[in-house]
mmCIF entry with sequence, helices, sheets and N, C-alpha, C, O atoms, coordinates in Angstrom:
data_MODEL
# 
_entry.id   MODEL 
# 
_entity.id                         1 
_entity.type                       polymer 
_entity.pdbx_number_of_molecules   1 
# 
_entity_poly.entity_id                      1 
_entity_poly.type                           'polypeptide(L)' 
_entity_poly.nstd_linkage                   no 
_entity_poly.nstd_monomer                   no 
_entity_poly.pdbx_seq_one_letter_code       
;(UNK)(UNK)(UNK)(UNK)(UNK)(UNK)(UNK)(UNK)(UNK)(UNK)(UNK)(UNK)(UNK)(UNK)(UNK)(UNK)
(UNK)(UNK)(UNK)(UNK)(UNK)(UNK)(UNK)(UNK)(UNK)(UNK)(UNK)(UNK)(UNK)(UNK)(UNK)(UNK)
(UNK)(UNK)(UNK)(UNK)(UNK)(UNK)(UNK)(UNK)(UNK)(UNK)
;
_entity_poly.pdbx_seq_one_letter_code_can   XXXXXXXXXXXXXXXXXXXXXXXXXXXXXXXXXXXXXXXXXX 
_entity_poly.pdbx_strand_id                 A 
# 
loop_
_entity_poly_seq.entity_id 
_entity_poly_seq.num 
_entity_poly_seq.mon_id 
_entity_poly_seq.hetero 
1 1  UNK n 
1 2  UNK n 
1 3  UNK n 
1 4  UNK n 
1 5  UNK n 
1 6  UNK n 
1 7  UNK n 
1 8  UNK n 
1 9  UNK n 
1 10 UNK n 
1 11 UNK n 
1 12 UNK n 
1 13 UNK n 
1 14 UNK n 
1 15 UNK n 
1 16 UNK n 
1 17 UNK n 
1 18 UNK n 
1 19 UNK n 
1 20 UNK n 
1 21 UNK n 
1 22 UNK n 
1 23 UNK n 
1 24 UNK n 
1 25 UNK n 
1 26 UNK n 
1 27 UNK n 
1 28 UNK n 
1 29 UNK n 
1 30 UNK n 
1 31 UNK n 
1 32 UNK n 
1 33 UNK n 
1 34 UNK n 
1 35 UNK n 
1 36 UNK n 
1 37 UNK n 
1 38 UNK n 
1 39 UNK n 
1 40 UNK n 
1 41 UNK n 
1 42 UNK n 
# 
_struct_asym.id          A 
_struct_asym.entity_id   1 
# 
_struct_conf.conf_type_id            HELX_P 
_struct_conf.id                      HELX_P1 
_struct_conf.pdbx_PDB_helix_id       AA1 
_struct_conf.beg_label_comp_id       UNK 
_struct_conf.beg_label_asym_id       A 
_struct_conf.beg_label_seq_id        16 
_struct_conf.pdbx_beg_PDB_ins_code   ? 
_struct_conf.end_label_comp_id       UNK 
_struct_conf.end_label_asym_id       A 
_struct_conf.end_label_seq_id        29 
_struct_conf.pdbx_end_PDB_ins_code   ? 
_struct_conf.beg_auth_comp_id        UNK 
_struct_conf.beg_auth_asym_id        A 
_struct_conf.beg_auth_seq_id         16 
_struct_conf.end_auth_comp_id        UNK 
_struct_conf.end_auth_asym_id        A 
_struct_conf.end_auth_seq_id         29 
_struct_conf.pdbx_PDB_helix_class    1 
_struct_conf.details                 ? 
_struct_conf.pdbx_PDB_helix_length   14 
# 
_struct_conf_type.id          HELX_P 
_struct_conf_type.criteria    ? 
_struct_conf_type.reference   ? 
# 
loop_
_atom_site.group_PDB 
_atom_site.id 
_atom_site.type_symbol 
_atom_site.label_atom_id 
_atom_site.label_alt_id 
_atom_site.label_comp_id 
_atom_site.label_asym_id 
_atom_site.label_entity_id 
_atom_site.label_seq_id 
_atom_site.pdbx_PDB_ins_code 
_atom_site.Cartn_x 
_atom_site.Cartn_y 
_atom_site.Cartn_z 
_atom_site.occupancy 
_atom_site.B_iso_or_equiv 
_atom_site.pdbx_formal_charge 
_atom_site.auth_seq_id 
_atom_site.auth_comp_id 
_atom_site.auth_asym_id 
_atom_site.auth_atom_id 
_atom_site.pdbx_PDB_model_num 
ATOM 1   N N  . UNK A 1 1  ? 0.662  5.045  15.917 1.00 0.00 ? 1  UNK A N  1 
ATOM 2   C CA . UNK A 1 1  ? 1.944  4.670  16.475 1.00 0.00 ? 1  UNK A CA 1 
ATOM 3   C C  . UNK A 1 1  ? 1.815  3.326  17.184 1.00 0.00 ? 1  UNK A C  1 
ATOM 4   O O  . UNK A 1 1  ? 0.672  2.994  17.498 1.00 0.00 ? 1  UNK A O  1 
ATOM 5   N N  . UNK A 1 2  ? 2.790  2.532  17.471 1.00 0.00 ? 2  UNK A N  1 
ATOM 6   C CA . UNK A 1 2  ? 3.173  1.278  17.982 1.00 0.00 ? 2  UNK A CA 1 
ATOM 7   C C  . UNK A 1 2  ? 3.708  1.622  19.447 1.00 0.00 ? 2  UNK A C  1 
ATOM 8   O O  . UNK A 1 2  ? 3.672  2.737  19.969 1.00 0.00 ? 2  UNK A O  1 
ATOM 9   N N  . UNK A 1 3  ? 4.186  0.512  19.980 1.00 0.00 ? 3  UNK A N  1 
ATOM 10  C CA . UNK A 1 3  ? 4.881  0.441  20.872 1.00 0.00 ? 3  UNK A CA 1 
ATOM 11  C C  . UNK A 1 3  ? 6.395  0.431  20.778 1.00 0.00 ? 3  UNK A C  1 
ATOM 12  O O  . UNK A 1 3  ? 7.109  -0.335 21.426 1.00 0.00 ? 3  UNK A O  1 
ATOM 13  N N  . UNK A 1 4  ? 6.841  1.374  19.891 1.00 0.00 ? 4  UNK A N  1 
ATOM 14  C CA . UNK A 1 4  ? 8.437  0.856  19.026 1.00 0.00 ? 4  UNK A CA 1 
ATOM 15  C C  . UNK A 1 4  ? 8.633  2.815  19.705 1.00 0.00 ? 4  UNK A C  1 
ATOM 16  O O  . UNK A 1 4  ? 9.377  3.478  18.982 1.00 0.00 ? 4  UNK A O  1 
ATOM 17  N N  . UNK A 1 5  ? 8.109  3.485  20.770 1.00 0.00 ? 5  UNK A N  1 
ATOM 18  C CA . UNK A 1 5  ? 8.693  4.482  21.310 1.00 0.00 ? 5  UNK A CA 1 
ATOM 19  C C  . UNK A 1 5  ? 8.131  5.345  20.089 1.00 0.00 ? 5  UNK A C  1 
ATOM 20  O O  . UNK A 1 5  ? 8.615  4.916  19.042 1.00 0.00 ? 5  UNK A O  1 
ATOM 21  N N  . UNK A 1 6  ? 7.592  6.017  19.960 1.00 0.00 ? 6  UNK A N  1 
ATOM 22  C CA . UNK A 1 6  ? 7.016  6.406  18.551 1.00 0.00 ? 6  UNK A CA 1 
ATOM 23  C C  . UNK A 1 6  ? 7.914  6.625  17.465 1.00 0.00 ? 6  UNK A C  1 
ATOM 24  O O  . UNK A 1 6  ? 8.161  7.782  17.124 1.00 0.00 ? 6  UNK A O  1 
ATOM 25  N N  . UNK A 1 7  ? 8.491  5.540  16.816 1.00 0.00 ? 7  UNK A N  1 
ATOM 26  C CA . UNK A 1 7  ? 9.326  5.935  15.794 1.00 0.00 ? 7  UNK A CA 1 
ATOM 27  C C  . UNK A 1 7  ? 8.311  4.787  14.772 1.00 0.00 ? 7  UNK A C  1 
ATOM 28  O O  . UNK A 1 7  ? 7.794  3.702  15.035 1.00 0.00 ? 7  UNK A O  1 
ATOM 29  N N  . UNK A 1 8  ? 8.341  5.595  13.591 1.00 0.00 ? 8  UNK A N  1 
ATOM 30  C CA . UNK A 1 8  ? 7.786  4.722  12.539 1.00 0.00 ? 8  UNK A CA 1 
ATOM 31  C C  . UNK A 1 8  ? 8.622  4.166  11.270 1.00 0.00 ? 8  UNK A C  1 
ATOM 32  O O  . UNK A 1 8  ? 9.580  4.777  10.797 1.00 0.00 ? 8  UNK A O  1 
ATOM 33  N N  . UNK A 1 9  ? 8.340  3.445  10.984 1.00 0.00 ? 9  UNK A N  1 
ATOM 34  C CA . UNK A 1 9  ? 9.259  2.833  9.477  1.00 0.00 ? 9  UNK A CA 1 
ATOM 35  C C  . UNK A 1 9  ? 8.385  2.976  8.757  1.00 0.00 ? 9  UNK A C  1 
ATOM 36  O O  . UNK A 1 9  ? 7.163  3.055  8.882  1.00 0.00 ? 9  UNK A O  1 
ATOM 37  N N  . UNK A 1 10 ? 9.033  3.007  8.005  1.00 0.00 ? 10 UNK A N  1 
ATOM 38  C CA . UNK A 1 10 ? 8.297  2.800  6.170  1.00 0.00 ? 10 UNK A CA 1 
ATOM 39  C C  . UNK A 1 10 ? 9.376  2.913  5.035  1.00 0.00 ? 10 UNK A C  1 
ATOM 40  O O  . UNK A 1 10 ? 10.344 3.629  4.781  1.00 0.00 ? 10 UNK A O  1 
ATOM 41  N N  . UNK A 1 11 ? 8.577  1.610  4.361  1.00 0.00 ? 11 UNK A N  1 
ATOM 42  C CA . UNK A 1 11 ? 9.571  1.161  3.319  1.00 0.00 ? 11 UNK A CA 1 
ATOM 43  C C  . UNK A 1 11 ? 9.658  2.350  1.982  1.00 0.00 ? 11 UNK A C  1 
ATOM 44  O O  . UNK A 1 11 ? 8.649  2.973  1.653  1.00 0.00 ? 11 UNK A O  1 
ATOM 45  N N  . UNK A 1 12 ? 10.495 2.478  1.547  1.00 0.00 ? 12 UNK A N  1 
ATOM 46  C CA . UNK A 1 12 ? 10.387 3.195  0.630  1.00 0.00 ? 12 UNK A CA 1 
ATOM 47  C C  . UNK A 1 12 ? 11.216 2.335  -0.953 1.00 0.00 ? 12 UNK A C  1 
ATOM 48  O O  . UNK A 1 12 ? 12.077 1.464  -1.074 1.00 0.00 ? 12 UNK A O  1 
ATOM 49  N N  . UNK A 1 13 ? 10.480 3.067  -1.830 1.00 0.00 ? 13 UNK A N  1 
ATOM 50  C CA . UNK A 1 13 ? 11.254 2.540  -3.553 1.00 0.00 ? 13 UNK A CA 1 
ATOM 51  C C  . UNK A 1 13 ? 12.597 2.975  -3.833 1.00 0.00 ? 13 UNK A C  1 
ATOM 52  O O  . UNK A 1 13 ? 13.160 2.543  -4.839 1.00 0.00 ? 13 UNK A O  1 
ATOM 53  N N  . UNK A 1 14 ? 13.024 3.571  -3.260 1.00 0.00 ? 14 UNK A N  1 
ATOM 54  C CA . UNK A 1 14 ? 14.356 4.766  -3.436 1.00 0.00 ? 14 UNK A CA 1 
ATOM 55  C C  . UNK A 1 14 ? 15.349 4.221  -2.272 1.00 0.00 ? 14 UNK A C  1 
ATOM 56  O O  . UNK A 1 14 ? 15.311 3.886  -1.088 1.00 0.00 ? 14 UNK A O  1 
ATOM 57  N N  . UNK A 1 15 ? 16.217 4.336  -3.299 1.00 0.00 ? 15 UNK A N  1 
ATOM 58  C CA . UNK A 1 15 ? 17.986 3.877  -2.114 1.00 0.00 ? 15 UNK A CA 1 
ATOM 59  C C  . UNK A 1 15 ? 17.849 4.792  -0.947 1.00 0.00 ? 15 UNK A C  1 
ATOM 60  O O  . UNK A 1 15 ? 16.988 5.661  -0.812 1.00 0.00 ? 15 UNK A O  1 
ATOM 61  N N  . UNK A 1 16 ? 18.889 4.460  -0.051 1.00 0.00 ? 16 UNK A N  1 
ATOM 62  C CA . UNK A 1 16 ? 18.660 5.171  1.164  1.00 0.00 ? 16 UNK A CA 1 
ATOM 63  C C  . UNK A 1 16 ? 19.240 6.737  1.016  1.00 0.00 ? 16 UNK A C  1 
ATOM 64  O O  . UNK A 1 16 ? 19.166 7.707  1.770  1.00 0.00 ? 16 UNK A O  1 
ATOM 65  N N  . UNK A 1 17 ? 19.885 6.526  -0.377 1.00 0.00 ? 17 UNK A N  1 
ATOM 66  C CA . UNK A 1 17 ? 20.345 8.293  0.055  1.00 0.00 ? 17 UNK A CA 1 
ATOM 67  C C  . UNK A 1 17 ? 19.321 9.726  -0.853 1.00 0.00 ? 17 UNK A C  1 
ATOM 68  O O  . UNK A 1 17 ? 19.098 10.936 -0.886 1.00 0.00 ? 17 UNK A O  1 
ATOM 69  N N  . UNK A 1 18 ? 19.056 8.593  -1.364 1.00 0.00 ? 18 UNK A N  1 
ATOM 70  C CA . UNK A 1 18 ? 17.662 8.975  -2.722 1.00 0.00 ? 18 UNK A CA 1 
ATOM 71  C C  . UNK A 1 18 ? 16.394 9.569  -1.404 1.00 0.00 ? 18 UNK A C  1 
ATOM 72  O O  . UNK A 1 18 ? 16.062 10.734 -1.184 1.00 0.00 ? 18 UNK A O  1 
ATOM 73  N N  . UNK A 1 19 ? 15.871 8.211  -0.663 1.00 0.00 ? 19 UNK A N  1 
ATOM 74  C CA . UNK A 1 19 ? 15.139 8.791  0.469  1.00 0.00 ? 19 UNK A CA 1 
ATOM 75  C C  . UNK A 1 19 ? 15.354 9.850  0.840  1.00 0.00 ? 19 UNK A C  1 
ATOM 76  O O  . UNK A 1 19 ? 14.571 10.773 0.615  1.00 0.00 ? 19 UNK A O  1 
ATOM 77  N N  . UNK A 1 20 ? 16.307 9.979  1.410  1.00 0.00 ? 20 UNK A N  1 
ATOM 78  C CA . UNK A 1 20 ? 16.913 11.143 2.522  1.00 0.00 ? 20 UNK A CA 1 
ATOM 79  C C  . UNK A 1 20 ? 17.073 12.558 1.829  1.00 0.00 ? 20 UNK A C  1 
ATOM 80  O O  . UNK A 1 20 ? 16.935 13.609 2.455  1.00 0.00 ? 20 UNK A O  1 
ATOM 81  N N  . UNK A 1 21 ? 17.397 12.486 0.392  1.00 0.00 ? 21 UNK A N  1 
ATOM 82  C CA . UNK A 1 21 ? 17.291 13.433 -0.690 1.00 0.00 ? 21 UNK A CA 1 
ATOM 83  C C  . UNK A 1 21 ? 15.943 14.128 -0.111 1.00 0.00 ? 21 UNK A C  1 
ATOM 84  O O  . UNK A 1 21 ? 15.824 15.060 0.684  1.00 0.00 ? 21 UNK A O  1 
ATOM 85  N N  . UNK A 1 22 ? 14.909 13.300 -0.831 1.00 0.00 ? 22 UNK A N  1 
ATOM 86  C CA . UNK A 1 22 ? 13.622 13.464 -0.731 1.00 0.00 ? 22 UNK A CA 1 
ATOM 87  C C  . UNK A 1 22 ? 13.092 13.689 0.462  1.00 0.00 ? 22 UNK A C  1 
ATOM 88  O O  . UNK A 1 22 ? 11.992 14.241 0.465  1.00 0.00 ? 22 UNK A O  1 
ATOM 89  N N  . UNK A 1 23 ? 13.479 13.467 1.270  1.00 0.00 ? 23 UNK A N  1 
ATOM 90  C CA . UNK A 1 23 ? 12.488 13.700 2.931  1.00 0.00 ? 23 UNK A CA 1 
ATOM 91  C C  . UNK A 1 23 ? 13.280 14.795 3.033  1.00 0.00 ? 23 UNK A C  1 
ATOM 92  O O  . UNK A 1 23 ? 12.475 15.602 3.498  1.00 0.00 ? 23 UNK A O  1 
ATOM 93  N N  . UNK A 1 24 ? 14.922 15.727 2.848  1.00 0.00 ? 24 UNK A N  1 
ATOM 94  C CA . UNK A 1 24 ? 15.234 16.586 3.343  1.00 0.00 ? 24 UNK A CA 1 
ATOM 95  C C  . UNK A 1 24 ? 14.685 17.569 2.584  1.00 0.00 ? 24 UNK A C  1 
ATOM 96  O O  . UNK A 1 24 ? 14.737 18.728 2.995  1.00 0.00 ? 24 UNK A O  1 
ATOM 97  N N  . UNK A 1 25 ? 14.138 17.294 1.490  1.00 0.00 ? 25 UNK A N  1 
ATOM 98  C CA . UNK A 1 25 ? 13.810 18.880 0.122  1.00 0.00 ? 25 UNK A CA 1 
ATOM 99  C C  . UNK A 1 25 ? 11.859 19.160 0.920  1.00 0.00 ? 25 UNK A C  1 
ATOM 100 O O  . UNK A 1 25 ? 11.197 20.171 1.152  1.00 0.00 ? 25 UNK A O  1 
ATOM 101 N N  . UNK A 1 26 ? 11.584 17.559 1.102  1.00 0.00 ? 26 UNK A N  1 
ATOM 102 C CA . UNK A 1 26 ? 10.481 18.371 1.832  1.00 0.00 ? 26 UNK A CA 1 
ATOM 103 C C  . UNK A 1 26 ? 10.478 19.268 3.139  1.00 0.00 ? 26 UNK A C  1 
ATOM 104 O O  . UNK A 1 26 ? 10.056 20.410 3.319  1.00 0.00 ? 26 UNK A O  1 
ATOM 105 N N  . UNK A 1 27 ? 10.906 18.638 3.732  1.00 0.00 ? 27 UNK A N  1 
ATOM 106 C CA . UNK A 1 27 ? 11.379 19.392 5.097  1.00 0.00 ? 27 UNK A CA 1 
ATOM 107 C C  . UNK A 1 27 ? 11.632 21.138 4.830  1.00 0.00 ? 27 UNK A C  1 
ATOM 108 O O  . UNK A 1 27 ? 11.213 22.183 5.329  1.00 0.00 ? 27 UNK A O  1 
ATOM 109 N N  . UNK A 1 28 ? 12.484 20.775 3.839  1.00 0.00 ? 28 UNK A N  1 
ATOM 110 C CA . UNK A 1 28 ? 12.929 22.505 3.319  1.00 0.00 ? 28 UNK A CA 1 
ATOM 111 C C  . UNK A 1 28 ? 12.119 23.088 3.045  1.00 0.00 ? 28 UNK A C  1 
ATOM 112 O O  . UNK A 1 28 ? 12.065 24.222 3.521  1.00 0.00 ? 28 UNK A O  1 
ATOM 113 N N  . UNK A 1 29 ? 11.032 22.622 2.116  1.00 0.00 ? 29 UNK A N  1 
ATOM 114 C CA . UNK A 1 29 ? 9.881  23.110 1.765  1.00 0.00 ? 29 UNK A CA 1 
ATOM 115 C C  . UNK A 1 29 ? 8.956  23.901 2.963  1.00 0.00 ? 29 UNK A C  1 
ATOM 116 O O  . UNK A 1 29 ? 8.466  24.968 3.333  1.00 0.00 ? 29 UNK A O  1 
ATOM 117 N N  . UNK A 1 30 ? 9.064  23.064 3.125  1.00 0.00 ? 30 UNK A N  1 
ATOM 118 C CA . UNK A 1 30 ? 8.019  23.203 4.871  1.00 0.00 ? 30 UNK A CA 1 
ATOM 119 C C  . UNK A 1 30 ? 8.803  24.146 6.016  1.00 0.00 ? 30 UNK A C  1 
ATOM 120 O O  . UNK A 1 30 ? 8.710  23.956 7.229  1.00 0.00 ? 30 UNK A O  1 
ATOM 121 N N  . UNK A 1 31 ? 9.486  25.057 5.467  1.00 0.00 ? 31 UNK A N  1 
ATOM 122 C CA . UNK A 1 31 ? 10.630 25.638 6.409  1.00 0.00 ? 31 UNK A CA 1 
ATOM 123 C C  . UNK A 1 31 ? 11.189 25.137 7.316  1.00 0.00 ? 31 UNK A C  1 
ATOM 124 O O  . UNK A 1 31 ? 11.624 25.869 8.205  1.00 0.00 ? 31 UNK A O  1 
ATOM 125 N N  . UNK A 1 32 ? 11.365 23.678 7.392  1.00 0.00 ? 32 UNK A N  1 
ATOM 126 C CA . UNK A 1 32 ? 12.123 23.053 8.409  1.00 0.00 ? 32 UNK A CA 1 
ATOM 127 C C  . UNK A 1 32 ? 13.886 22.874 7.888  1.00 0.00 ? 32 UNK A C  1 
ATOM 128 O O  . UNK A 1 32 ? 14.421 22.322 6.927  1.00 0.00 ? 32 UNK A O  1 
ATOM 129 N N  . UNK A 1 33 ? 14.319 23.535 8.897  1.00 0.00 ? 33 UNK A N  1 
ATOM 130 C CA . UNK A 1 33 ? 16.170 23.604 8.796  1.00 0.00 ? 33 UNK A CA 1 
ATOM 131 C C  . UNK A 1 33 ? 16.701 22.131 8.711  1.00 0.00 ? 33 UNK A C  1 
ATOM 132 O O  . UNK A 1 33 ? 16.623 21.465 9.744  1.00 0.00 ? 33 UNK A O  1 
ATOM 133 N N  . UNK A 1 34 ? 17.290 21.490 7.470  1.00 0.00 ? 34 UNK A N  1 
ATOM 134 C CA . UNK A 1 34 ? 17.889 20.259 7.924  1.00 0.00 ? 34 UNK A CA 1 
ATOM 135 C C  . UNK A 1 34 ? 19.691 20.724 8.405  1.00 0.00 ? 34 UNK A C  1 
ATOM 136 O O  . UNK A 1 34 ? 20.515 21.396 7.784  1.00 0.00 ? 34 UNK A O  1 
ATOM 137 N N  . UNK A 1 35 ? 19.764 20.193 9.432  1.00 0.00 ? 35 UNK A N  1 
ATOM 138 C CA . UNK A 1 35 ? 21.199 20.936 9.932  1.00 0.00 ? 35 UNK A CA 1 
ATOM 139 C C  . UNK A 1 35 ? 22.456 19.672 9.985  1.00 0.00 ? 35 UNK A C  1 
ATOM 140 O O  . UNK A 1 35 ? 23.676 19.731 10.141 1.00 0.00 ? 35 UNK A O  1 
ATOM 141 N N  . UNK A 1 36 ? 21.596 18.661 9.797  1.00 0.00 ? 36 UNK A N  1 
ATOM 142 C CA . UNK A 1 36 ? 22.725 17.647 10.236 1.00 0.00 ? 36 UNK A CA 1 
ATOM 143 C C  . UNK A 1 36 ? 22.192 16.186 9.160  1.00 0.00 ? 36 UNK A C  1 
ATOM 144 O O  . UNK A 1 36 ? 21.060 15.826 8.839  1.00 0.00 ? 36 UNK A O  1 
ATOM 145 N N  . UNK A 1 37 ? 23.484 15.638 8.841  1.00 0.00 ? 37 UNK A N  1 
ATOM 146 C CA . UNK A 1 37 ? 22.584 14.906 8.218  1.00 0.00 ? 37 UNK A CA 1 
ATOM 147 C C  . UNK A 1 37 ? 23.829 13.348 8.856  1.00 0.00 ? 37 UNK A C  1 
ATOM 148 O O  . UNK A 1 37 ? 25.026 13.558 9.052  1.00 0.00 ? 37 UNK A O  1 
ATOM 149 N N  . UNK A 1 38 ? 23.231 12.051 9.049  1.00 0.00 ? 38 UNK A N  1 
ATOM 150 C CA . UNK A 1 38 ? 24.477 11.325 9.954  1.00 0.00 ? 38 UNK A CA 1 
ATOM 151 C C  . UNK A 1 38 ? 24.460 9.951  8.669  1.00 0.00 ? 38 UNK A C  1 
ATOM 152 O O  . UNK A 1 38 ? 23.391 9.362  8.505  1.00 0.00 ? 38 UNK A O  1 
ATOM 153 N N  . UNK A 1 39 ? 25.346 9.650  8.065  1.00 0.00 ? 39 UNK A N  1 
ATOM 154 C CA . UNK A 1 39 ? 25.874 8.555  7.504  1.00 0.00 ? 39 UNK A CA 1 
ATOM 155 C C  . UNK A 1 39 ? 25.816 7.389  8.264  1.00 0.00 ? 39 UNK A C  1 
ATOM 156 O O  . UNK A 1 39 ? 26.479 7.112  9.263  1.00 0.00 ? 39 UNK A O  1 
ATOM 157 N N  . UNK A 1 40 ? 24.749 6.570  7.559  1.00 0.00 ? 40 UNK A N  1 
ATOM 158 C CA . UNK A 1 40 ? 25.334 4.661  7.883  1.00 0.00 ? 40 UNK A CA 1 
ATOM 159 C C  . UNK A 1 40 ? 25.603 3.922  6.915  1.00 0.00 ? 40 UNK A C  1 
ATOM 160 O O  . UNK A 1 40 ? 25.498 4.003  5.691  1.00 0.00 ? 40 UNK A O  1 
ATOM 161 N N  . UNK A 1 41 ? 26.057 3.007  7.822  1.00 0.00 ? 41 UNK A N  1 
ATOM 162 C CA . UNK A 1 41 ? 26.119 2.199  6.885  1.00 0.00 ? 41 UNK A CA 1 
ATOM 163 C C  . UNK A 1 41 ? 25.848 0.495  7.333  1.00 0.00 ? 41 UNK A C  1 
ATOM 164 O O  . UNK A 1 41 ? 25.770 0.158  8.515  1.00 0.00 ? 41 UNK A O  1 
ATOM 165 N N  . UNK A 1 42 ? 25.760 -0.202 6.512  1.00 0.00 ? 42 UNK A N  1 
ATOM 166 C CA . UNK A 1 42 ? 25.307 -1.910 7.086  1.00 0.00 ? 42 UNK A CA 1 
ATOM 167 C C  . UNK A 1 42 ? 24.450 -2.025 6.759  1.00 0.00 ? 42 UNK A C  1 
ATOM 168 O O  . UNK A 1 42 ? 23.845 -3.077 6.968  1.00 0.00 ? 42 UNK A O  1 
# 
């Protein structure tokens, strides 16, 4: 971790909703509840 409050980035190959696809099916996997999911945009 950095000094950025521990939040990390990382670039990914996949559009942003493609990402979020993918990070929420793992999560699921892993029995983690995705309950909310928040739209941006810019």
């Amino acid at each position: 971790m950095n000094a950025n409050n521990g939040i990390i980035s990382q670039l990914s190959q996949y559009s942003v909703p493609a990402t979020i696809d993918r990070f929420a099916a793992i999560l699921e996997v892993k029995g983690i509840t995705v309950f909310a999911r928040i739209r941006s945009t810019g």
